[in-house]
C-alpha positions as CSV (number, residue, x, y, z in Angstrom):
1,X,-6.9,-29.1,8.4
2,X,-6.8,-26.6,5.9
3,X,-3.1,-26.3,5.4
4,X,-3.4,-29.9,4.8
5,X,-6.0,-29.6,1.7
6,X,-4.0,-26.4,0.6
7,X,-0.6,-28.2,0.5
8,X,-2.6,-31.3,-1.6
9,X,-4.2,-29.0,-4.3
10,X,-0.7,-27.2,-4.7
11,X,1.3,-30.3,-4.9
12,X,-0.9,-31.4,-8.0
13,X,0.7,-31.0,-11.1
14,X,-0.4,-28.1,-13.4
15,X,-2.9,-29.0,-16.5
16,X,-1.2,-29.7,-19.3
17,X,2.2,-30.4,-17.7
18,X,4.2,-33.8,-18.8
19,X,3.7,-34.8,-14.7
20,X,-0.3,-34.3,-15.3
21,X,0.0,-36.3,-18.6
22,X,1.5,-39.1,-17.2
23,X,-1.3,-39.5,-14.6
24,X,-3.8,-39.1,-17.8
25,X,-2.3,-41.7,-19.3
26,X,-2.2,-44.4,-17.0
27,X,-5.5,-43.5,-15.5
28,X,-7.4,-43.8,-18.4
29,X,-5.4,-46.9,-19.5
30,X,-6.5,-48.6,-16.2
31,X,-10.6,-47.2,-17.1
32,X,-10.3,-49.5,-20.5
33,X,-8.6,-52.5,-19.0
34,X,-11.4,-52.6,-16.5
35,X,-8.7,-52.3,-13.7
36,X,-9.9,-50.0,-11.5
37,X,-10.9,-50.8,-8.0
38,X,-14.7,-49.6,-8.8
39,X,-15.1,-51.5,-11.8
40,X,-13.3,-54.6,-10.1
41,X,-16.4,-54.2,-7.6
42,X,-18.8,-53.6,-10.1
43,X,-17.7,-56.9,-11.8
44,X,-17.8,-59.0,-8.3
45,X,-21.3,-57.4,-7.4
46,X,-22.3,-58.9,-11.4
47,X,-20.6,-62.1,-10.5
48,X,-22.3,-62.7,-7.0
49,X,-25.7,-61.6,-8.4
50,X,-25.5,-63.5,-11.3
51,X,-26.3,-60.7,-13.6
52,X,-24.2,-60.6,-17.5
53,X,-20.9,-58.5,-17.7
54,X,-21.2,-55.0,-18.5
55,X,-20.2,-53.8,-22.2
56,X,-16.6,-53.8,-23.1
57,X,-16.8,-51.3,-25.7
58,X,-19.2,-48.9,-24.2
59,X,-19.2,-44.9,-24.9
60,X,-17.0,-44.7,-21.5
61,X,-14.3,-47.2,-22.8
62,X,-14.6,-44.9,-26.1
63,X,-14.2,-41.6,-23.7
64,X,-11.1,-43.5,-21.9
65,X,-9.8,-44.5,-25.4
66,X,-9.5,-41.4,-27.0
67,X,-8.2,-39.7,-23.6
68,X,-5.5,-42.3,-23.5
69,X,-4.7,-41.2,-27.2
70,X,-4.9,-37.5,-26.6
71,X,-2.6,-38.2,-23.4
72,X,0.0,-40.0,-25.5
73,X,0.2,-37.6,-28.1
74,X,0.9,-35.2,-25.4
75,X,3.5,-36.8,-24.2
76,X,5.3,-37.2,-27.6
77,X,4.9,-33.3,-27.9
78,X,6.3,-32.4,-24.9
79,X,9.2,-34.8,-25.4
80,X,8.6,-37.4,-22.5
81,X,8.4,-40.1,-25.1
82,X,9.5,-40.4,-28.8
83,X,7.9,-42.5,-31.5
84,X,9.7,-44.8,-33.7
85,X,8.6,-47.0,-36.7
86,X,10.7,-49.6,-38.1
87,X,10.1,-51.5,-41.0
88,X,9.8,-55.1,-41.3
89,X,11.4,-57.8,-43.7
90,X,10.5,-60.9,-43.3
91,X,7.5,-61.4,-40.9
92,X,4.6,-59.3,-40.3
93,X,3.8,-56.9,-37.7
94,X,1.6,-59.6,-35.8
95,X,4.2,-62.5,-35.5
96,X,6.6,-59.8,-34.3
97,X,4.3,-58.4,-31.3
98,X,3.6,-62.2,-30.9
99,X,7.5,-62.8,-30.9
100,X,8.6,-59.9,-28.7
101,X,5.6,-60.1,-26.1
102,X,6.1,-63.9,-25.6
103,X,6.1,-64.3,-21.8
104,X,5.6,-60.9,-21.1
105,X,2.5,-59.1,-19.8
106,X,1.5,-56.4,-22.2
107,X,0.7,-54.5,-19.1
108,X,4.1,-53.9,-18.0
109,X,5.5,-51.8,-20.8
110,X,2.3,-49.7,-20.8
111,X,2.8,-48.8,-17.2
112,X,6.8,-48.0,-18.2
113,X,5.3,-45.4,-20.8
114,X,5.9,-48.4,-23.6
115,X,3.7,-48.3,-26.4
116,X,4.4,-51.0,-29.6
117,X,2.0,-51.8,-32.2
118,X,1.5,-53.0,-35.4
119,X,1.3,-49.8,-38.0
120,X,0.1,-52.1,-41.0
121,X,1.2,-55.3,-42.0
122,X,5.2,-55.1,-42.5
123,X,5.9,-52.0,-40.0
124,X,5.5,-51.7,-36.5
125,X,4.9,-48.5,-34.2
126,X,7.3,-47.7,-30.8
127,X,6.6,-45.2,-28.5
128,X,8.5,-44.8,-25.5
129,X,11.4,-43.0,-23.7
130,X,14.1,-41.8,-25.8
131,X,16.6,-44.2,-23.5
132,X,14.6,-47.3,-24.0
133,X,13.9,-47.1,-28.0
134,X,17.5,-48.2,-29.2
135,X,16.9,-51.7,-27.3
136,X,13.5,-52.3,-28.0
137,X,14.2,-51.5,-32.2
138,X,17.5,-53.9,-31.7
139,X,14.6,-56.6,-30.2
140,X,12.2,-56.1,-32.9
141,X,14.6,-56.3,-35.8
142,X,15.7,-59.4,-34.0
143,X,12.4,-60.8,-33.8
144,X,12.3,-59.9,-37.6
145,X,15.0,-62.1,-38.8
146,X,14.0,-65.3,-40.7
147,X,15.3,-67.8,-38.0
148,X,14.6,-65.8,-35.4
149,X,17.2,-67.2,-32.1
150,X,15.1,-66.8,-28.8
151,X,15.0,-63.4,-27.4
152,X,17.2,-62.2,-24.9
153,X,14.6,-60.9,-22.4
154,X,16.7,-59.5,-20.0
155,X,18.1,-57.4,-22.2
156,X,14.8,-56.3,-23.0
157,X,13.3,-55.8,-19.0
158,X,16.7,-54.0,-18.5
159,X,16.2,-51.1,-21.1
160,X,12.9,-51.0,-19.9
161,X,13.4,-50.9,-16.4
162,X,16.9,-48.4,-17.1
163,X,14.5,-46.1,-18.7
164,X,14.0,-43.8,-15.5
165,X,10.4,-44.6,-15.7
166,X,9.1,-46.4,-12.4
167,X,6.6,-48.6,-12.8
168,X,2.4,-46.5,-11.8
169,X,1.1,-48.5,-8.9
Protein backbone atom coordinates (compact mmCIF):
# COMPACT_ATOMS: atom_id res chain seq x y z
CA UNK A 1 0.00 0.00 0.00
CA UNK A 2 2.60 2.28 0.50
CA UNK A 3 4.45 1.78 -2.66
CA UNK A 4 1.23 2.61 -4.15
CA UNK A 5 0.80 6.26 -2.49
CA UNK A 6 4.72 6.65 -2.99
CA UNK A 7 4.54 5.97 -6.80
CA UNK A 8 1.20 8.55 -6.91
CA UNK A 9 2.92 11.58 -5.09
CA UNK A 10 6.04 10.97 -7.43
CA UNK A 11 4.10 10.67 -10.58
CA UNK A 12 2.63 14.26 -9.85
CA UNK A 13 4.13 16.85 -11.79
CA UNK A 14 6.61 19.26 -10.03
CA UNK A 15 5.18 22.94 -8.93
CA UNK A 16 5.68 25.24 -11.35
CA UNK A 17 6.15 22.80 -14.25
CA UNK A 18 4.13 23.44 -17.72
CA UNK A 19 2.48 19.71 -16.80
CA UNK A 20 1.29 21.23 -13.28
CA UNK A 21 0.09 24.46 -15.20
CA UNK A 22 -1.99 22.78 -17.34
CA UNK A 23 -3.86 20.96 -14.52
CA UNK A 24 -4.09 24.72 -12.90
CA UNK A 25 -5.62 25.86 -15.66
CA UNK A 26 -8.28 23.65 -16.37
CA UNK A 27 -9.08 23.03 -12.87
CA UNK A 28 -9.73 26.32 -11.98
CA UNK A 29 -11.52 27.05 -15.26
CA UNK A 30 -14.01 24.19 -14.34
CA UNK A 31 -14.26 26.00 -10.37
CA UNK A 32 -15.81 29.32 -12.37
CA UNK A 33 -17.98 27.52 -14.89
CA UNK A 34 -19.56 25.82 -11.89
CA UNK A 35 -18.54 22.35 -13.51
CA UNK A 36 -17.31 20.53 -10.92
CA UNK A 37 -18.98 17.41 -9.62
CA UNK A 38 -19.32 19.13 -5.98
CA UNK A 39 -20.79 22.20 -7.17
CA UNK A 40 -22.99 20.18 -9.71
CA UNK A 41 -24.36 18.64 -6.26
CA UNK A 42 -24.45 21.61 -4.53
CA UNK A 43 -26.73 23.03 -7.26
CA UNK A 44 -29.15 19.76 -7.32
CA UNK A 45 -29.29 19.79 -3.37
CA UNK A 46 -30.54 23.93 -4.02
CA UNK A 47 -32.76 22.69 -6.69
CA UNK A 48 -34.56 19.74 -4.71
CA UNK A 49 -34.74 21.95 -1.54
CA UNK A 50 -35.98 24.78 -3.23
CA UNK A 51 -33.51 27.13 -1.88
CA UNK A 52 -31.94 30.39 -4.49
CA UNK A 53 -28.72 29.58 -6.49
CA UNK A 54 -25.54 30.42 -4.89
CA UNK A 55 -23.54 33.69 -6.02
CA UNK A 56 -21.95 33.57 -9.39
CA UNK A 57 -19.38 36.10 -8.65
CA UNK A 58 -18.43 35.19 -5.22
CA UNK A 59 -14.77 35.75 -3.59
CA UNK A 60 -14.07 31.91 -4.71
CA UNK A 61 -15.07 32.55 -8.40
CA UNK A 62 -12.71 35.75 -7.92
CA UNK A 63 -9.88 33.15 -6.28
CA UNK A 64 -10.50 30.70 -9.35
CA UNK A 65 -10.40 33.77 -11.77
CA UNK A 66 -7.27 35.12 -10.99
CA UNK A 67 -5.69 31.44 -10.62
CA UNK A 68 -6.92 30.74 -14.12
CA UNK A 69 -5.08 34.08 -15.14
CA UNK A 70 -1.88 33.41 -13.22
CA UNK A 71 -1.97 29.77 -14.77
CA UNK A 72 -2.26 31.19 -18.29
CA UNK A 73 0.32 33.57 -18.04
CA UNK A 74 2.43 30.76 -16.96
CA UNK A 75 1.90 28.95 -19.71
CA UNK A 76 2.73 31.76 -22.19
CA UNK A 77 6.13 32.09 -20.15
CA UNK A 78 7.09 28.76 -20.32
CA UNK A 79 6.28 28.50 -24.03
CA UNK A 80 3.26 26.01 -24.02
CA UNK A 81 1.12 28.59 -25.57
CA UNK A 82 1.82 31.86 -27.51
CA UNK A 83 -0.34 35.02 -27.63
CA UNK A 84 -1.43 36.72 -30.69
CA UNK A 85 -3.40 39.91 -31.37
CA UNK A 86 -4.67 40.75 -34.68
CA UNK A 87 -6.19 43.80 -35.61
CA UNK A 88 -9.50 44.27 -37.02
CA UNK A 89 -10.96 46.23 -40.09
CA UNK A 90 -14.19 46.20 -40.66
CA UNK A 91 -16.23 44.66 -37.71
CA UNK A 92 -15.62 44.82 -34.06
CA UNK A 93 -14.16 42.45 -31.73
CA UNK A 94 -17.78 41.20 -30.56
CA UNK A 95 -19.30 40.32 -34.08
CA UNK A 96 -16.04 38.46 -34.73
CA UNK A 97 -16.14 36.18 -31.43
CA UNK A 98 -19.91 36.04 -32.37
CA UNK A 99 -18.90 35.04 -36.04
CA UNK A 100 -16.14 32.60 -35.24
CA UNK A 101 -17.88 30.82 -32.09
CA UNK A 102 -21.16 30.36 -34.18
CA UNK A 103 -21.99 26.66 -33.47
CA UNK A 104 -19.29 26.04 -31.42
CA UNK A 105 -19.15 25.52 -27.54
CA UNK A 106 -16.80 28.07 -26.08
CA UNK A 107 -15.89 25.25 -23.88
CA UNK A 108 -14.08 23.30 -26.33
CA UNK A 109 -11.19 25.58 -27.18
CA UNK A 110 -10.67 26.33 -23.52
CA UNK A 111 -10.09 22.67 -22.76
CA UNK A 112 -7.66 22.60 -26.09
CA UNK A 113 -5.56 25.37 -24.29
CA UNK A 114 -7.60 28.03 -26.74
CA UNK A 115 -8.00 31.33 -25.42
CA UNK A 116 -9.71 34.29 -27.86
CA UNK A 117 -11.10 37.45 -26.70
CA UNK A 118 -11.92 40.68 -27.50
CA UNK A 119 -8.79 43.15 -26.58
CA UNK A 120 -10.91 46.47 -27.13
CA UNK A 121 -13.22 47.17 -29.79
CA UNK A 122 -11.26 46.61 -33.26
CA UNK A 123 -8.62 43.94 -31.95
CA UNK A 124 -8.93 40.64 -30.69
CA UNK A 125 -6.69 38.57 -28.25
CA UNK A 126 -5.43 34.59 -29.23
CA UNK A 127 -3.77 32.46 -26.97
CA UNK A 128 -3.03 29.07 -27.80
CA UNK A 129 -0.41 26.51 -29.13
CA UNK A 130 2.07 27.81 -31.47
CA UNK A 131 0.60 25.07 -34.14
CA UNK A 132 -2.90 26.14 -33.92
CA UNK A 133 -2.53 30.12 -34.10
CA UNK A 134 -1.79 30.45 -37.96
CA UNK A 135 -5.48 28.84 -38.52
CA UNK A 136 -7.31 30.44 -36.04
CA UNK A 137 -5.73 34.20 -37.22
CA UNK A 138 -6.56 32.96 -41.07
CA UNK A 139 -10.40 32.40 -39.37
CA UNK A 140 -10.61 35.57 -37.60
CA UNK A 141 -9.37 37.74 -40.41
CA UNK A 142 -11.98 35.77 -42.43
CA UNK A 143 -14.63 36.52 -40.13
CA UNK A 144 -13.28 40.17 -40.46
CA UNK A 145 -13.99 40.69 -43.97
CA UNK A 146 -17.00 42.86 -44.98
CA UNK A 147 -19.09 40.01 -46.64
CA UNK A 148 -18.00 37.58 -44.59
CA UNK A 149 -18.61 33.84 -46.66
CA UNK A 150 -19.56 31.17 -43.97
CA UNK A 151 -16.74 29.70 -42.05
CA UNK A 152 -15.07 26.66 -42.89
CA UNK A 153 -15.43 24.93 -39.47
CA UNK A 154 -13.54 22.05 -40.19
CA UNK A 155 -10.77 23.76 -40.91
CA UNK A 156 -11.12 25.39 -37.79
CA UNK A 157 -11.83 21.89 -35.39
CA UNK A 158 -8.85 20.47 -37.49
CA UNK A 159 -6.12 23.02 -36.29
CA UNK A 160 -7.53 22.73 -33.08
CA UNK A 161 -7.68 19.21 -32.70
CA UNK A 162 -3.88 18.87 -34.80
CA UNK A 163 -2.65 20.98 -32.11
CA UNK A 164 -1.25 17.96 -29.94
CA UNK A 165 -3.36 19.11 -27.19
CA UNK A 166 -5.97 16.35 -26.10
CA UNK A 167 -8.95 17.43 -25.02
CA UNK A 168 -9.01 17.49 -20.23
CA UNK A 169 -11.73 15.15 -19.30
Amino acid sequence: MGIVVAGYFVSQPGKGTAEWHKRGYLQSYQRMMQNTLKQKLQRLYRWATRRPPASAHSSAWVNDARAFEHHLTSLIQLGYVHKARISLTNETAENVMKTFYRGRNPDDTVLRFINISPDGAHNVQIIGPPSALPTIAAAIRQADRAETPPLDLLMIETAIRQANMPEAK
